[in-house]
Phi, psi and omega in degrees: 000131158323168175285294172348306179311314177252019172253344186248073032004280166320290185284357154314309176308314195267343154271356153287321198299309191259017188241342212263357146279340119342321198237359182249359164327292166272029163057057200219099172262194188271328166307304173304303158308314188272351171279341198256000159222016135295332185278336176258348162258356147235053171280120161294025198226349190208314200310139203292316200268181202218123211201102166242115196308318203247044200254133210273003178276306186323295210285335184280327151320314190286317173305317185301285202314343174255335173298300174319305205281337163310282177337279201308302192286342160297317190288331168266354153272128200282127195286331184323293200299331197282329171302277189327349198179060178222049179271317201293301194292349179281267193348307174275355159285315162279322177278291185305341144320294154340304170315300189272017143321285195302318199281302211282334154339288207289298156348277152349305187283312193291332190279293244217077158335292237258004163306143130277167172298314169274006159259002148285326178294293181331287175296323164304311192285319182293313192297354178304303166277185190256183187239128187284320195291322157310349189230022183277351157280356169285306177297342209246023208247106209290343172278345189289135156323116195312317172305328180277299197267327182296341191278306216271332207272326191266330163323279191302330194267341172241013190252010166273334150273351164308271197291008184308313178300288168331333198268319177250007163281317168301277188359303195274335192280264164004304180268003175253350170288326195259341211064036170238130171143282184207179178260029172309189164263151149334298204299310168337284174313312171315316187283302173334348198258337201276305150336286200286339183279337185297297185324326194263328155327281200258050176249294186303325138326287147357245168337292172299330157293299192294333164299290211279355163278329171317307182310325184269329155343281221267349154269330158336272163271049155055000191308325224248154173287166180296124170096338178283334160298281208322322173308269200309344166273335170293331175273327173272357147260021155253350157310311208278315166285323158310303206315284184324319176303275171358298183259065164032043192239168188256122165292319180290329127004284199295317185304278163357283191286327172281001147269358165300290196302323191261353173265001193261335204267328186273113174327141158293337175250023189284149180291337181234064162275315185275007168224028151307277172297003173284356169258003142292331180286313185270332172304298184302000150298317198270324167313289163304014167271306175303011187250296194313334184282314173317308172328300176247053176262300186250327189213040042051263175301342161292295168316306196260027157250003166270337224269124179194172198289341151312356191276304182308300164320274182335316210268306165281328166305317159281021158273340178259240194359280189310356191271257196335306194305313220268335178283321168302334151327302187289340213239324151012103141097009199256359201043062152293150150229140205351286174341301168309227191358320174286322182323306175264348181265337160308312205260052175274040185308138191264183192186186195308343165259334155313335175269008187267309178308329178282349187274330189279002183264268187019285148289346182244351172246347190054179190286358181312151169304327156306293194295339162290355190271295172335286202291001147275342162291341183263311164320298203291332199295293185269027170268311210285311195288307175317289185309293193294312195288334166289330161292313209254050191266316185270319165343261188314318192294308140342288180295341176288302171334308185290298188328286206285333156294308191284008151313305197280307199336130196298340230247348165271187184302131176327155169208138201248152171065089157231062154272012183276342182241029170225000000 
């Protein structure tokens, strides 16, 4: 990025910054603001600013802002509380995550002859997980039953390190499918990619259990000044993704699984646990604003030169369908009611690791046509999810509210399994 780019950043940030409970008043999010004036101040066809898609400072923004939000969200779920109450977010990680892999695939090979399989695997699996910032007015919206935002936050916060592996394994297949890279084989690539996820395991293991028993050490015994754990957790969920990269390990892997490691490792009752991770959180927050400009910057004008109604079709189906079937699936038996299950299968938003896997098909697929094709199907998809799931967050969460009280009202008609609110 230019300097320019990043000073008309900087005051993006700081008029978002000071706007933004305001602007979420009017169901107006920050992804959305920062795509829509990425598109318009770095359109490569009007825009004032210079934006190159394939410039290794872009991929590398992109790359920091999903390691921090990997690290943090992973690092803030409580395993105690998630044991006591981990049939729903279980149901949708083990079952309904896979599903809509495989469903949003197969879709993929069929809408689009010129996939490869493994590059439908690619779009299915980058399109899978959800976005927690997209969906934070839901979670954060206090009539919804608690059980339902403990669901959608541990959904959303651990199901972008789930599929990271699918995500670089089609990837690496993909790119031995196309001939790019070398002339290996698929299959070549593939055991490279299993490699690189084996590196990052346990580098990410490694690193997070040791950061977070050093920290409490060393707050124990007074070492560290006030404030200085938030420094240190920050250096080790970006330690932990430098390491892995360094040693030919998948970083988002190593980030992921040492925030895993590292919120199980750091006492609960420790003096700074519960604002460890806020200073990963919010840099990678801020990052991801800069991910988002890109986003409709770069790859934004890709969807809409690409664009038709097979682009469009596909693009709805995966908010619906390819969403919705596999969470109903998963919810089979959990004593939901209907309301409730449309509820949670709507509110899938797709968000920055989809746009971060697609800046990695780019770099590592290059400009083939085909792959450009991907990555507007992939552009388009989470521009439709960005509008629609931000607009219609207070809405629907307001109308689910209403629906389900007037479930309960003594004075309507019986209703059975309203086990959703305890």
């Amino acid at each position: 990025m230019t300097e320019g780019t990043s000073a008309v950043l900087a005051l993006l940030v700081l008029a978002w910054a000071v706007t933004s409970d305001l602007l979420a008043r009017l169901n107006i999010t920050g992804p959305l603001v920062f795509a829509i004036s990425g598109y318009v101040l770095g359109n490569p066809d009007w825009g004032p600013l210079s934006v190159d898609v394939e410039a290794p400072s872009v991929h590398r923004i992109a790359e920091l802002s999903l390691a921090l939000l990997l690290f943090s969200d992973a690092a803030r779920v409580n395993l105690s509380r998630l044991k006591a109450d981990a049939r729903l977010p279980g149901r949708l990680l083990a079952v309904g995550l896979p599903l809509s892999v495989i469903l949003g695939s197969l879709f993929a090979a069929w809408f689009f002859a010129d996939f490869t399989w493994a590059l439908a695997g690619f779009v299915g699996a980058t399109l899978a997980p959800t976005d927690a910032a997209l969906s934070a007015q839901v979670i954060n919206d206090r009539r919804i039953p608690m059980r339902l935002r403990r669901a959608l936050n541990v959904e959303s916060g651990l199901n972008d390190g789930i599929v990271t592996p699918v995500v670089t394994f089609t990837l690496a297949v993909a790119a031995g499918e196309l001939g790019i890279g070398s002339h290996d084989s698929g299959s070549d690539h593939g055991g490279g990619a299993l490699l690189e996820l084996g590196i990052g395991l346990v580098i990410g293991l490694a690193v997070g259990t040791a950061s977070a028993r050093l920290i409490m050490v060393a707050s124990r015994r007074h070492w560290m000044s006030k404030g200085a754990g938030r420094l240190a957790t920050l250096a080790a969920a970006l330690g932990s993704f430098e390491l892995a990269v360094t040693l030919s390990g998948n970083g988002f892997i190593a980030a992921f699984v040492a925030g895993i490691a590292f919120g199980a490792a750091l006492s609960a009752d420790d003096a700074g646990a519960a604002s460890a991770v806020e200073l990963p959180e919010r840099l990678g927050e801020v990052l991801a604003l800069a991910v988002w400009f890109l986003f409709g910057a770069a790859l934004v004008p890709i969807a809409v030169h690409n664009f038709d109604l097979t682009l469009l079709a596909y693009a709805v189906l995966s908010l619906t369908v390819v969403r919705m079937v596999p969470v109903a699936l998963a919810l089979l038996g959990a004593g939901l009611d209907r309301s409730t299950v449309l509820f949670v299968g709507w509110f899938g938003p797709r968000g920055l690791a989809s746009v971060v896997f697609a800046l990695l098909a780019v770099e590592q697929l290059g400009e083939a046509s085909v792959v450009e094709h991907a990555v507007a199907v992939i552009a388009l998809t989470v521009l439709l999810s960005v509008a629609l799931h931000g607009v219609t967050a207070g809405p629907f969460g307001s109308r689910y509210v209403h629906v389900e009280r007037a479930a309960d009202d003594p004075g309507s008609a019986p209703r059975s399994r309203r086990s959703a609110h305890h």
